[in-house]
N, C-alpha and C positions, 0 to 999 in steps of 0.2 A: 630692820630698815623699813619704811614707807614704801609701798608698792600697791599698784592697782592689782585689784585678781580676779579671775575667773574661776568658779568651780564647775560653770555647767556650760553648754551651748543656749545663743538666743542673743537676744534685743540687749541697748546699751544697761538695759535695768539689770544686767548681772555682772555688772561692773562693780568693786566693791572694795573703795581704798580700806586697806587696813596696815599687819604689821606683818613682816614673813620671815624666814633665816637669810642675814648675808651672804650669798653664796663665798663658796673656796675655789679659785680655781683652781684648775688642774695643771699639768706638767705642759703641756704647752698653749695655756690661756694663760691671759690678764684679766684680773678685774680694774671694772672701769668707776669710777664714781661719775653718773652720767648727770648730765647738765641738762639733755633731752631729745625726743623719742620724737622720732616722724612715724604718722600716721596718713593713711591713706585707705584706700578701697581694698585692698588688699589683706591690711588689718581685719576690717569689717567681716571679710569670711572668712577669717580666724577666728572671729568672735562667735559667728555666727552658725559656723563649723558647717558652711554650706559651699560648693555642691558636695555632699554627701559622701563621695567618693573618696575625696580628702581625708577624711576620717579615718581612713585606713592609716595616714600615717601622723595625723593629730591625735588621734583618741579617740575609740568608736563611738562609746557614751558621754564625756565629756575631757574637755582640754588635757592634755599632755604636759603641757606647761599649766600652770596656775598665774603666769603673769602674763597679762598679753603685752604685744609690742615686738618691732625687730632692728629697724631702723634706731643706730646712736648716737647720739657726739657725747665727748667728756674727757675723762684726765685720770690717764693710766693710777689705778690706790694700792695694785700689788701686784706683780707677772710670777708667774708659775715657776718651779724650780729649772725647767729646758728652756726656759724665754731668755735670750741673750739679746734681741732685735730692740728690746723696748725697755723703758725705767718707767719708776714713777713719777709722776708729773708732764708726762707727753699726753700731748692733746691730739686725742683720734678720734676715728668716725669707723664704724663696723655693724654688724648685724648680730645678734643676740638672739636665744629661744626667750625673752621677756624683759624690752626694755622699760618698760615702763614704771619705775623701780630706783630707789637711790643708786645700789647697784648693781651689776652685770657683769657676768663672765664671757667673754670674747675669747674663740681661738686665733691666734695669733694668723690663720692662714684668711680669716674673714677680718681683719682690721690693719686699716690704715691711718695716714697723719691727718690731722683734720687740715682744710686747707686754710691757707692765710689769709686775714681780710675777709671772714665771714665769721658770724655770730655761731655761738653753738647751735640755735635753732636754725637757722639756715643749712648748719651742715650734716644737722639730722635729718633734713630730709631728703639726702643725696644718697646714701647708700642704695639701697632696695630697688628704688625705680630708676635711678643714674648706670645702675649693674646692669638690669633689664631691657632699658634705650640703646647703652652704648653694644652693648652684643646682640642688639635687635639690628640696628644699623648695619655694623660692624661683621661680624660673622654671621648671621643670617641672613639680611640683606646685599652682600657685600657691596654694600652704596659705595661710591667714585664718583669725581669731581664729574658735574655734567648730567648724571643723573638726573631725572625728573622724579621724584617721590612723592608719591599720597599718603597723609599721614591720617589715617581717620583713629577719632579719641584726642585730637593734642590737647586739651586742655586738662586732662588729668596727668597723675604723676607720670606716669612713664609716659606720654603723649608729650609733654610740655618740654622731656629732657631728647625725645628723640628727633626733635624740629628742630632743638638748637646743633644737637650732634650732626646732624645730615646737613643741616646749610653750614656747620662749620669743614665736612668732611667735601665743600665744594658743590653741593647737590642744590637742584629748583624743587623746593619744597611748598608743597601745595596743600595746608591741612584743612582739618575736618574740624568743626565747633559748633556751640549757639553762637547766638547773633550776639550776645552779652559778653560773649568772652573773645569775640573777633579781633578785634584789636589789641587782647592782649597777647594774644598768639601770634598777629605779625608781628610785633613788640620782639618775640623770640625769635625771630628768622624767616619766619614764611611769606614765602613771593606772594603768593594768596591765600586768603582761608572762603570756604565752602561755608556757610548757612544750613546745616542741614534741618532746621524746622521750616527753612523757607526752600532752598534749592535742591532736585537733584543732585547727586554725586555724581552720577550716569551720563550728566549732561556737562560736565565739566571738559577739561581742556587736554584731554589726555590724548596717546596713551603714555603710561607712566613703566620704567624700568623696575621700579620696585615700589609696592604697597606694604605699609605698615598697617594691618588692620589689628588698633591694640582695642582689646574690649569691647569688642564689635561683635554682631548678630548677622551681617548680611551671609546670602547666600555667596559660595564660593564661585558658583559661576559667574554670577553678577560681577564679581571682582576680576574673573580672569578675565573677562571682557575690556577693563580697564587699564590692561599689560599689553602691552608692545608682545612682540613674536616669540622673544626668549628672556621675557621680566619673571621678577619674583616676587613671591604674594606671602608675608610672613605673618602667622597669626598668631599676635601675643594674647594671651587670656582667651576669654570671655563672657559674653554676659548674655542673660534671655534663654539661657539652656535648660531653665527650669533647675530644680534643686536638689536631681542625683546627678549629674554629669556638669550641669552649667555653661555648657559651651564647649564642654575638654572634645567632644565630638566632631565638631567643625578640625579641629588640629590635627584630629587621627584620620578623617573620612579624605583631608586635602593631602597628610604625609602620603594613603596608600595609594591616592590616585597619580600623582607628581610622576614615578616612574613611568608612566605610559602617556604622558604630554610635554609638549615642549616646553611649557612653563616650570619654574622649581616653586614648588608647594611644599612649606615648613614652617613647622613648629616650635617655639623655642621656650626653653626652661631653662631661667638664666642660672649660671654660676657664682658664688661669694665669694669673688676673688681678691688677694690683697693686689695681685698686680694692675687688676681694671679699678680696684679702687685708685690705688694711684695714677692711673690715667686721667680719670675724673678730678681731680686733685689739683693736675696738673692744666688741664684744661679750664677748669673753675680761676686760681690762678694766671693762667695765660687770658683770661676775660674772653673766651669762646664760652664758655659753660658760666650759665647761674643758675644759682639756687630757686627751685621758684616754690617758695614758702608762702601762703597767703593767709594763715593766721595761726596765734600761738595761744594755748591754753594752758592752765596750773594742771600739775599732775591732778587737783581734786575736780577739775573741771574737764576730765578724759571723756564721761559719758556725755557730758554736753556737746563736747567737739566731735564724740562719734557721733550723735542724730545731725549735727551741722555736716558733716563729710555726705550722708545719707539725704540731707535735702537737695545736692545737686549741683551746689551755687562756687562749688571750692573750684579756684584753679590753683594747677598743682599740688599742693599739699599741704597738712595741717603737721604744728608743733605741740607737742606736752614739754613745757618747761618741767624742768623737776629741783 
């Protein structure tokens, strides 16, 4: 089959369509024959195999997988001899070790139905970062109707899904952006969005019940400043941590201080669930959730659409058609 691969760490120059084995899935996966792969920032330090720490469970020296990508949509081509859940020709969305590939093997506990009324590029790119929103919100946040939330990042993948989730779960959603992508972040839900090449954060309208800081650098204190008496400051990713840790720092340094303040300081490492996929599914369908896909490449134009994700300019997320 056709598949982009990697055999080393680094820049999109070690991206390198060629030909590789169909995989077989096993006794409780499907293969998928994918129609196409969402790609985000995420991807990027996969490829990149940074921050360094990672590597422990990518591959020290290089990739683990030979195919990069995780994010799918496409159409069940064959289920495992323990799959009774699914046939051939069902149309799902799941996460894969290499979607990027005619096809992919999916366990059935990471794949769900694609939803109705959305292209397969749209609904590739709802796995990964729609997982991450909604259990950022959801169980980390535990946002409630009334809540005031700060979303700082909405304009990336999981930024753009957690703005819709929290104004759909009731909450005054007040996020973070450029000036260039303002409006289309209140486009998704937000009461207001923040300028941060022009405005303080600090000087905004708070205080706020729950902060999403996805992808962010600031200091923690600066944030708890921004919480109400007993708010919670949830730190998805990060970025600016330099390229052994990357940020993972900030997650651990707020988990061990949270028991000895009144604020709840946490970390979260989302789950591949098929049940939140179907929430998302469901949500998408009930028109609370969209997809927010902002451009679609050929599977031979991967390394082009990773330096385009890397200039800055994407909201939400990019598609590899395949």
């Amino acid at each position: 089959m056709r598949a982009m691969t990697q055999h080393e760490y680094g820049t999109s120059d070690c991206l390198r369509l060629g030909e590789v084995d169909r995989p077989v899935p096993k006794r409780d996966e499907v293969l998928v024959r994918v129609h196409a792969a969402g790609l985000d920032r995420g991807t990027w330090h996969l490829m990149t195999g940074t921050p360094y720490v990672a590597r422990l469970g990518l591959g020290l020296r290089r990739p683990r997988w030979p195919v990069p990508g995780r994010d799918l949509a496409g159409v069940v081509a064959e289920v495992g001899p323990d799959v009774d859940a699914w046939s051939v020709g069902d149309e799902v969305i799941g996460t894969a070790g290499g979607s990027m590939a005619e096809y992919a093997v999916v366990p059935v506990k990471r794949l769900g139905r694609k939803p109705a009324g959305v292209s397969f590029e749209e609904a590739a790119v709802l796995p990964v970062s729609g997982l991450t929103a909604l259990q950022a919100v959801r169980d980390a946040g535990r946002v409630i109707s009334g809540n005031r939330v700060l979303v700082i990042g909405a304009s990336g993948g999981v930024g753009s899904y957690a703005v819709q989730i929290a104004a759909a779960f009731g909450a005054d959603v007040v996020a973070v952006a450029s000036g260039p992508k303002s409006e289309w972040v209140r486009s998704l839900g937000a009461a207001q969005v923040i300028d941060y090449t022009r405005d303080d954060i600090d000087a905004s309208a708070g205080p706020f019940d729950v902060i999403l800081d996805i992808a962010g650098n600031r200091e923690v204190s600066a944030l708890r400043r921004l919480l109400t008496s007993r708010g919670t400051l949830v730190i998805v990713g990060g970025e600016g941590g330099g390229n052994l840790l990357g940020g993972i720092q900030r997650q651990l340094g707020a988990m061990l201080l949270s028991p000895f303040v009144k604020h709840r300081l946490v970390g979260i490492i989302a789950k591949e669930s098929a049940d939140d996929l179907a929430v998302l599914r469901s949500m998408v369908e009930a028109g609370t959730l969209r997809p927010t896909l902002d451009r679609t490449f050929t599977l031979s134009e991967a390394a082009k659409a990773m330096d385009y994700l890397t200039e800055g300019q994407v909201r939400g997320k990019l598609a590899v058609s395949i």
